[in-house]
C-alpha distance (Angstrom), angle and dihedral (degrees) to the residues before:
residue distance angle dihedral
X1 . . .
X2 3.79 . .
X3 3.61 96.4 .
X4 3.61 87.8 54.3
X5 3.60 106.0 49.0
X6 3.70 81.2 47.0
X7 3.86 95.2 54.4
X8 4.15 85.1 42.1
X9 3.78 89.6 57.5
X10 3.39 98.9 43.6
X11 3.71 95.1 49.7
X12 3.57 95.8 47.7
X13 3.92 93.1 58.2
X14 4.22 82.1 53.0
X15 3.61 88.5 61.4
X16 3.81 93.3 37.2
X17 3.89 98.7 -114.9
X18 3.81 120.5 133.3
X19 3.72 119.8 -125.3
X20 3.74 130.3 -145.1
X21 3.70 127.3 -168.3
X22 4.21 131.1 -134.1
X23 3.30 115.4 -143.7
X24 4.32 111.9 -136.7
X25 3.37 93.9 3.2
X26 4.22 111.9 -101.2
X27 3.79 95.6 1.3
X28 3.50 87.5 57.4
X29 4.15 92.6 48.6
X30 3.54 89.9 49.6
X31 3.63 91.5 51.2
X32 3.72 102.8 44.8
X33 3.38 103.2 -109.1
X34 3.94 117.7 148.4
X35 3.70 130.3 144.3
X36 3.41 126.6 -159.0
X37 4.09 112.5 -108.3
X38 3.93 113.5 -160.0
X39 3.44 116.3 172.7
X40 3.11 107.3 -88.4
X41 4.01 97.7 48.2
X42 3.37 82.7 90.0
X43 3.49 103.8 57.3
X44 4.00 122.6 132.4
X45 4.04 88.7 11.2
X46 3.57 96.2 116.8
X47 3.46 110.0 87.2
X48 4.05 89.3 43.8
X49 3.76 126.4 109.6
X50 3.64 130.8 -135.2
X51 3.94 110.3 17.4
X52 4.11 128.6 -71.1
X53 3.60 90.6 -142.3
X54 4.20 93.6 58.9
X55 3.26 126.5 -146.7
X56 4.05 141.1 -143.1
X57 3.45 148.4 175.3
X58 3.75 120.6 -68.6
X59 3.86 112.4 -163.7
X60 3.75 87.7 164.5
X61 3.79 92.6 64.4
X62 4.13 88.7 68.3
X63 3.22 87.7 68.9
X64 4.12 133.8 90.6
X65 4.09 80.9 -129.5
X66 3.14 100.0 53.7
X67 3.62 98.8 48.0
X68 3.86 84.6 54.4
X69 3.49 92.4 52.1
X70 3.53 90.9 57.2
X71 3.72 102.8 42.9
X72 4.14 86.2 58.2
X73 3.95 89.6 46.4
X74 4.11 87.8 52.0
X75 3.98 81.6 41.0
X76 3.28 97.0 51.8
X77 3.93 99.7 42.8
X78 4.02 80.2 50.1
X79 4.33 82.9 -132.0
X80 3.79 112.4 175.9
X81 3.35 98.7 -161.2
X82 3.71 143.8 22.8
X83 3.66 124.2 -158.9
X84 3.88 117.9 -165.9
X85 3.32 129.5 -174.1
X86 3.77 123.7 -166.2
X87 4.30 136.1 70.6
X88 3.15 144.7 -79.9
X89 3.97 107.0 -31.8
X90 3.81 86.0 42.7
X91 4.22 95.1 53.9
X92 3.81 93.0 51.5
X93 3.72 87.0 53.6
X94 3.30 82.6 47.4
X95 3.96 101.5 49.6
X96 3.88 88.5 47.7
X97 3.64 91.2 54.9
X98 3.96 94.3 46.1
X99 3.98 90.1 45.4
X100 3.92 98.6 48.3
X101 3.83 107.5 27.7
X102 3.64 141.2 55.0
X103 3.64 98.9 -109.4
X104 3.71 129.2 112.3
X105 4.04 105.8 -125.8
X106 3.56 130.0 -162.5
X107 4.00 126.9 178.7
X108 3.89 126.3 -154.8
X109 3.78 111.4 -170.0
X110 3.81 114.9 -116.1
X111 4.08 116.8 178.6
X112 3.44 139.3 122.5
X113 3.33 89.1 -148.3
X114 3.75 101.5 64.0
X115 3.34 98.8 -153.0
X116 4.03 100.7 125.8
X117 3.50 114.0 109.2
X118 3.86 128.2 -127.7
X119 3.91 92.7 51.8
X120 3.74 127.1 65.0
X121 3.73 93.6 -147.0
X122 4.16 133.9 24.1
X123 3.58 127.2 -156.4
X124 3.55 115.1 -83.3
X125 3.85 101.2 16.7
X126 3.81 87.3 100.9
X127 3.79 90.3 55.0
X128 3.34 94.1 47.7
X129 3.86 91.9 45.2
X130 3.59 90.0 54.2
X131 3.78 97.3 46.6
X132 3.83 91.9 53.6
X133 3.90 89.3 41.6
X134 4.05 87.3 59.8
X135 4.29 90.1 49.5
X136 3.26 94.7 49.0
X137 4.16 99.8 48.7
X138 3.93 76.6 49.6
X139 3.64 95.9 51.5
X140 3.95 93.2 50.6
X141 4.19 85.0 60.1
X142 3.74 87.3 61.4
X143 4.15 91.7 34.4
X144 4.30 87.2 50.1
X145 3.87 95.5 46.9
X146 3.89 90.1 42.3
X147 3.02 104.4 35.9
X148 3.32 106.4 -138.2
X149 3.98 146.5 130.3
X150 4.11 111.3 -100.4
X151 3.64 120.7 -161.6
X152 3.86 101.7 -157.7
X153 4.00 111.2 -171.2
X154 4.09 120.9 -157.4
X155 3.42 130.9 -168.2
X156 3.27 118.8 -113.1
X157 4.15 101.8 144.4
X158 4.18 104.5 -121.6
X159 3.89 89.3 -29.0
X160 3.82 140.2 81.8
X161 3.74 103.9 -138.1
X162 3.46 96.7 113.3
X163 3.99 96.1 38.7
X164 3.87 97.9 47.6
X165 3.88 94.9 47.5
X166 4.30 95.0 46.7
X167 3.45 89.4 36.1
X168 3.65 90.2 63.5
X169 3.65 95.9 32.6
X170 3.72 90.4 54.7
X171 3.88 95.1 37.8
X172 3.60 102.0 -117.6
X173 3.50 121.2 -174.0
X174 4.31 102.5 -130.0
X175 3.61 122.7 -1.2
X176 3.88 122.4 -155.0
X177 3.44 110.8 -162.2
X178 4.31 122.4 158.0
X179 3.66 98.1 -102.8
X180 3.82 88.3 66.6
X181 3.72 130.1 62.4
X182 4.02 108.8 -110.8
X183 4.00 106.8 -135.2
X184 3.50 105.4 -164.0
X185 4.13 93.6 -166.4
X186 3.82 93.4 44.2
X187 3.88 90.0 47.2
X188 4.06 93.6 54.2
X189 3.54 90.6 49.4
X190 3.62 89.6 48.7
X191 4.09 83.9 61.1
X192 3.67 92.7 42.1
X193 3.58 95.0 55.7
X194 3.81 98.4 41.3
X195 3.93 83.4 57.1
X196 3.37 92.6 43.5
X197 3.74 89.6 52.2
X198 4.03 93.6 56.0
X199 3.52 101.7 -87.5
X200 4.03 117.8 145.5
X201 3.52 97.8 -161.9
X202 4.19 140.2 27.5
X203 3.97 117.3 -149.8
X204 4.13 112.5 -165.8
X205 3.70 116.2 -173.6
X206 3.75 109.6 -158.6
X207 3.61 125.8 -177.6
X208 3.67 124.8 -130.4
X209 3.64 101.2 -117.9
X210 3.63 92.0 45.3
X211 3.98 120.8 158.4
X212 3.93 99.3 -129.4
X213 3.96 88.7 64.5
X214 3.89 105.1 -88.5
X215 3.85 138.9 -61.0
X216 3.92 89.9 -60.1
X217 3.74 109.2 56.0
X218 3.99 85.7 37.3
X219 3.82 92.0 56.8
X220 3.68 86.1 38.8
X221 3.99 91.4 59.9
X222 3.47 95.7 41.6
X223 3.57 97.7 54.6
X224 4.30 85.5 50.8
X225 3.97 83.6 66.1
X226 3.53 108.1 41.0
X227 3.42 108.1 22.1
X228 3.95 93.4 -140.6
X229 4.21 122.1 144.3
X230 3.66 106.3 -115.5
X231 4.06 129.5 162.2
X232 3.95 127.7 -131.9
X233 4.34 116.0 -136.3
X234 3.58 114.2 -171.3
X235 3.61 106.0 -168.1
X236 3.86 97.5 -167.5
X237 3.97 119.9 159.6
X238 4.07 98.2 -3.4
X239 3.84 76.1 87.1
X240 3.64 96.3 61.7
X241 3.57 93.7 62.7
X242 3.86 158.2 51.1
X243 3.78 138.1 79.2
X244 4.17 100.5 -40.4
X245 4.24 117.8 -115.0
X246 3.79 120.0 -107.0
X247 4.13 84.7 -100.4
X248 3.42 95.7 65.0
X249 3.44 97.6 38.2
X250 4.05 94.0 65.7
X251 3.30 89.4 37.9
X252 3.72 94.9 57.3
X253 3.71 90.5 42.1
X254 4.11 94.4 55.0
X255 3.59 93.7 46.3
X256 3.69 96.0 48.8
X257 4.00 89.6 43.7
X258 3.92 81.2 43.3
X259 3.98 86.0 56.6
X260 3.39 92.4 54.6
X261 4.00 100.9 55.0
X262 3.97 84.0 46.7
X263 3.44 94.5 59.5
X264 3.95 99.9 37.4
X265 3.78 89.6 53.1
X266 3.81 91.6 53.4
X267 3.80 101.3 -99.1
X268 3.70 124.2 149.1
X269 3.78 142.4 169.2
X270 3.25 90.2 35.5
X271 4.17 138.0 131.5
X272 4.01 118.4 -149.5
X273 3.19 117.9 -140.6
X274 4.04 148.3 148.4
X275 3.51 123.2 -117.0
X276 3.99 114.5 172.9
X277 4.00 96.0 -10.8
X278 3.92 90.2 -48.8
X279 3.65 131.9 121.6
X280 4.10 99.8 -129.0
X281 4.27 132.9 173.8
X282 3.17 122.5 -138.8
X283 3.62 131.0 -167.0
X284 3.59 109.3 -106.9
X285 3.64 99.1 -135.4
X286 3.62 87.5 53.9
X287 3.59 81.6 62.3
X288 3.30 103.2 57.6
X289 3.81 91.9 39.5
X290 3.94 114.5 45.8
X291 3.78 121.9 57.6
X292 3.81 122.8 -127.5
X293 3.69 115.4 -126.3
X294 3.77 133.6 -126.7
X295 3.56 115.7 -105.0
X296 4.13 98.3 -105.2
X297 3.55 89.5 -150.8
X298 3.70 94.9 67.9
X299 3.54 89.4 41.0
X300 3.78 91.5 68.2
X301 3.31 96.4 45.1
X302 3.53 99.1 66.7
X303 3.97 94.7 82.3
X304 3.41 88.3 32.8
X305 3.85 100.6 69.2
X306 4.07 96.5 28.0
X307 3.64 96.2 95.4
């Protein structure tokens, strides 16, 4: 999110508009609490995770108040345009804002999770991708001299972005992800056989949001059939930060530069995003309100490479 706001910023001051900053996101509208960003406040935040403005949960913004509240803050600051970068609870803030105030409002799509539709990839899924890629290779030293099966769970929210894409980076044996009915008896014969076949070792990537109840029960049930030692590793938060890759980086820095041009040329209620190398808007309702799709491709290969 750094690299963005950056890239925001820096844009803005191209086109001659001044930027302010909100601290923690919605709490921090409703509270008053802007900064003033030149460009070169945001010097030497590129390579830094997370985002130097905060953020927080805002229950206050679900409610018809606290989207008034906010409308008369933006009224009374006389802002032009509000750029907001996050996912789905954050864009239908943002859609009540552009629908009932006077406020030009444009969204850039910011989750590891990668589930918001009308942009293949969001800032910081890479990151996060590549962090969990790097504990899992680790993990399968430990699995390899132990010998044992690891259940490794990612977050991911209730989809399986995150765990389809390391799985396969990282070679995983199954991968349980939402979109995909867990079978509990076809999975421990999966193990069985890969055992049976040579293997030392059995690495199961499970997202968190899983159908069969989570990386727990599932190891649980598992073990019931075969009998085998195995070890759970919840990777949790450690996803959520560190210094960002190069990829998300430019990505970050063309959508937020992308922002910018949408909002000088009178656009609003919007998303940026990029879908096949191309700078595209979509609607932020639609956002909110159609699902992005797996990529079937990667689907197949799942059984395909677990050999």
């Amino acid at each position: 999110m750094n690299a963005c706001i950056r890239a925001v910023v820096r844009c803005a001051a191209r086109h001659g508009v001044k930027v302010e900053g909100i601290r923690q996101g919605y709490r921090g509208l409703l509270e008053d609490d802007f900064i003033e960003l030149p460009p070169r406040s945001v010097a030497n935040i590129l390579q830094r995770g997370g985002t130097f403005l905060e953020t927080a949960r805002c229950d206050e913004m679900k409610t018809p108040e606290g989207i008034k509240k906010a409308i008369h803050i933006l009224q009374q600051r006389d802002v032009g345009g509000l750029i907001l970068i996050g996912g789905d609870g954050t864009f239908r803030g943002a859609t009540a804002l552009a629908q009932e105030g006077d406020v030009k409002v444009i969204g850039i799509p910011g989750s590891i999770d990668n589930d918001i539709y009308g942009t293949d990839y969001s800032i910081g899924f890479d990151t996060a991708l590549n962090t969990a890629l790097d504990a899992i290779d680790k993990i399968r030293d430990t699995a390899g001299a132990l010998e044992r099966t690891f259940f490794v769970e990612v977050m991911g929210r209730s989809r399986g972005f995150i765990a389809l894409d390391v799985g396969i980076a990282s070679g995983a044996e199954n991968i349980l992800i939402p979109e995909v009915e867990t079978r509990i008896e076809e999975l421990a014969r999966d193990i069985r056989n890969s055992f049976e076949r040579g293997k030392k070792y059995h690495i199961v990537v499970v997202a968190e949001g899983d159908d069969a109840g989570g990386v727990f029960p599932i190891a649980q049930q598992v073990w019931e059939r075969l009998g085998l030692d195995y070890r759970v590793c919840v990777l949790g938060y450690i996803q959520r930060g560190g210094s960002p890759t190069a990829r998300d980086r430019i990505l970050a820095s063309k959508l937020g530069s992308a922002a910018v041009d949408a909002l000088v040329a009178g656009k609003t209620g919007y998303m940026v995003g990029e879908i096949k190398g191309e700078i595209t808007l979509t609607p932020l309702r639609e956002t909110c309100e159609k699902q992005k799709e797996l990529d079937s491709n990667s689907l197949k290969l799942i059984k395909v490479l677990a050999v």
